[in-house]
N, C-alpha and C positions, 0 to 999 in steps of 0.2 A: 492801046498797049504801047511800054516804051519797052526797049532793050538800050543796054547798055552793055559796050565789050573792051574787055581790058585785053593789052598786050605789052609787051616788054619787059615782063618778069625774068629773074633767069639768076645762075648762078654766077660770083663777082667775089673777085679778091677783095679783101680792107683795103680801102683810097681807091677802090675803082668808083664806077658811074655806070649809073644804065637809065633810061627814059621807058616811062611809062606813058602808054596812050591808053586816052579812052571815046570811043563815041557813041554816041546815042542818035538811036532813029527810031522809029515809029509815029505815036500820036502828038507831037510838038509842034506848041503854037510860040512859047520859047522857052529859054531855059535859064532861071535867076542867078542863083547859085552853084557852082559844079565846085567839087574837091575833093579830095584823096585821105581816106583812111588807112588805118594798120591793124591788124592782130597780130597780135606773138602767140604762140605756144600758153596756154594758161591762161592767158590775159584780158583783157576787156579791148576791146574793140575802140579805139582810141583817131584823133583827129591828127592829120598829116599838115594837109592843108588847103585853101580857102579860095576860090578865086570869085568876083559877081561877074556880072554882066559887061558892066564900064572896068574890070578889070582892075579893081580891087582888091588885093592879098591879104590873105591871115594868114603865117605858119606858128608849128609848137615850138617851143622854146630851143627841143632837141635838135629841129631841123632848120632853124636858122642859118645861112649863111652858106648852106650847102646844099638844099633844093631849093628847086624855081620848079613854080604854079606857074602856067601859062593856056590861054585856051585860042581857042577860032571860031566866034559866034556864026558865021556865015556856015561852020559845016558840024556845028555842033559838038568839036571835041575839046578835050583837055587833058595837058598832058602835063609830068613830073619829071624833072629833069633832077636826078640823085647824082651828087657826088661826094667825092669822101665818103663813100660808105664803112661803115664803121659795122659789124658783126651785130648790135645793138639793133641793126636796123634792119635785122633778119626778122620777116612777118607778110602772113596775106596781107597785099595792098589791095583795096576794094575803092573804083569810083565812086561817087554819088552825085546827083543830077537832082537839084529841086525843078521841077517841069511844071508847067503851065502849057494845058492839052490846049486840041483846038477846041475842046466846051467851055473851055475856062476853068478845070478844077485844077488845081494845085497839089501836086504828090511828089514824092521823093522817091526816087529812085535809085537801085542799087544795081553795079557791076556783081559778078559773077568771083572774081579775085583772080587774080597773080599773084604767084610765089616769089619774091626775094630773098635770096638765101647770102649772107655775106660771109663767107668761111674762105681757107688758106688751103 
């Protein structure tokens, strides 16, 4: 079994910033790819962004130039560094961790969520 636990959610003016963490512990022999989703209100459940192993990035178009992916392979987290937050980017923020156990099966795994709420 893995868990994975968010924190740093919270409420934040427009052009503020706030860092999200996440980490994972349980059955981990390592972990490939770790990144950060969204939901809004209605919405479909949508990709933040990307980070591998070697440290890699993918973000979406929206969050270009004002998040930063970053992780710590030796303690297993990964964190979201928002700024400029924009009202837009009010939505559950949810981890995900593709894991590779110590049997060697490969599964993805999900945080729990945090709320970001960006309102005045």
């Amino acid at each position: 079994q893995v868990q994975l636990v968010e924190s740093g959610g919270g409420l934040v003016q427009p052009g503020g910033s706030l860092r999200l963490s996440c980490a994972a512990s349980g059955n981990i022999f390592s972990i490939n790819v770790m990144g950060w989703y969204r939901q809004a209100p209605g919405e479909q459940r949508e990709l933040v962004a990307l980070i591998s192993d070697s440290g890699s990035t993918n973000y979406a178009d929206s969050v270009k130039g004002r998040f930063t992916i970053s992780r710590d392979n030796a303690k297993n987290t990964v964190s979201l560094q928002m700024n400029s937050l924009k009202p837009e980017d009010t939505a559950v923020y949810f981890c995900k961790a593709n894991v590779l156990t110590r049997s060697r099966t490969l599964f993805a795994y999900w945080g729990q969520g945090t709320q970001v709420t960006v309102s005045s």
